[in-house]
N, C-alpha and C positions, 0 to 999 in steps of 0.2 A: 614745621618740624622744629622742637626744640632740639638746639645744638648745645655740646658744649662750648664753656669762656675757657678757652686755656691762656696760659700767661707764665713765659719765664723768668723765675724772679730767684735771681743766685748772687752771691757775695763772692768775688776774685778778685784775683789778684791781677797788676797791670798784664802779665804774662800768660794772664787764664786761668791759673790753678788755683783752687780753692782752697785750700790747706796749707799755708806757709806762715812763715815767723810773725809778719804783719797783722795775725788776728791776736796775739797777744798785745799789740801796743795801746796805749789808751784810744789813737784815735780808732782802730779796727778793733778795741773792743765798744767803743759808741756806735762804732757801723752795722756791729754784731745785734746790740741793741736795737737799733732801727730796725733791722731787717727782722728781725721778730717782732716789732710793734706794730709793724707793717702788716704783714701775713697770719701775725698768730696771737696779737696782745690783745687787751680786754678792749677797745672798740679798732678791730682789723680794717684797713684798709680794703685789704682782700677778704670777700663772703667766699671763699673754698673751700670743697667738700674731700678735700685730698691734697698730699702730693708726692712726687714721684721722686726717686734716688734710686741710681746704680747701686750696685754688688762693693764697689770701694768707699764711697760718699756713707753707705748704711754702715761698714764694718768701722770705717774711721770713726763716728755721731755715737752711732748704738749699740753696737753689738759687739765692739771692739776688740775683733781676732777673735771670737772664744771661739771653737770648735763645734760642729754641731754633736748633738748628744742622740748617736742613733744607734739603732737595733739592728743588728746584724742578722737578727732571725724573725725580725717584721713581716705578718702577714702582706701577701701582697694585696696593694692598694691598687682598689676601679679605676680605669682609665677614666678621663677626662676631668674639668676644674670639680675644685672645692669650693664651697660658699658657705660663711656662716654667717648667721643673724647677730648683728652686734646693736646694741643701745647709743653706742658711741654716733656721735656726729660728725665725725674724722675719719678719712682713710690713708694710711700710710703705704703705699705701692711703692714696693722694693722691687727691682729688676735683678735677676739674682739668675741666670741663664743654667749653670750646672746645681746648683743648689748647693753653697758651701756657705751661708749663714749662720752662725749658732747663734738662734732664737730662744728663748725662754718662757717669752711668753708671747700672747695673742696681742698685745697693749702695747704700744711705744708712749711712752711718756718724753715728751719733747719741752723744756722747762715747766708750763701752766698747761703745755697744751696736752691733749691724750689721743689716740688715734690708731683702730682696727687695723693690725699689718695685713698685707695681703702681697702674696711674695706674685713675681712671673717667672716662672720658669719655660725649657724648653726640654726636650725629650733628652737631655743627656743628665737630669734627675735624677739620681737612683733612687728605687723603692723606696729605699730605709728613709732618704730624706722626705721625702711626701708621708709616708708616715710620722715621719716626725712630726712634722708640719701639722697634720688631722690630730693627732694627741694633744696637740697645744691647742688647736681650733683656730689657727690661722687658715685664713681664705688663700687658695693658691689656683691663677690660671696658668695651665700648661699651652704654649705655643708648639704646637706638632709637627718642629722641626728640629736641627741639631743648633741652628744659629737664626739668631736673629736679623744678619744681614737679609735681604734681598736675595 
């Protein structure tokens, strides 16, 4: 049975957090640099066909606070996931549990790299957002619970 390689490969801080003053300095911005020469430059380290960020990690990177843009009077959308066919080589898996991303579009552009979003959600979604989501043609799997814990 082919399994997947998974592999944690994140930039923090001595304290764990990802996001502090330290990614502005020369040396965290050279480490910035590595960690994408690593994962995502023109000959990778890592052959990965994806990778994954929470609901905070995507709004901070990409999507930075915008609001999602949805329809209050959206037909309602078929239970179960979304899948759409992409040419891209990349997937970007956003964990996004209530659905409050404003997405734009189906495509993250991550400096050279490019990469099919595909959000996960859980049953506390509303419509409007999953339609949103199908309108752009972002792939979304729904988790058919209210929480991700256990």
């Amino acid at each position: 049975m082919n399994r997947p390689y998974i592999f944690c490969h994140m930039e923090v801080s001595v304290d764990g957090k990802i996001i502090r003053k330290f990614m502005g300095t020369p040396e965290g911005k050279k480490s910035g640099k590595l960690f994408y020469d690593l994962a995502f430059g023109e000959n990778p380290h890592y052959r990965h066909q994806g990778w994954l960020s929470g609901r905070t990690t995507t709004d901070d990177n990409f999507t930075k606070y915008q609001k999602p843009d949805l329809d209050k009077d959206a037909p309602t959308v078929p239970e179960g996931d979304f899948v759409v066919d992409t040419d891209l080589d990349k997937y970007y898996v956003s964990v996004d549990p209530s659905g409050k991303l404003g997405w734009t579009s189906n495509v993250l552009k991550y400096q050279d790299t490019k990469a099919h979003v595909l959000e996960v959600l859980t049953k506390k979604a509303s419509n409007e957002y999953k339609a949103m989501l199908r309108k752009l043609n972002i792939s979304s799997l729904i988790i058919h619970k209210k929480s991700l814990s256990a």
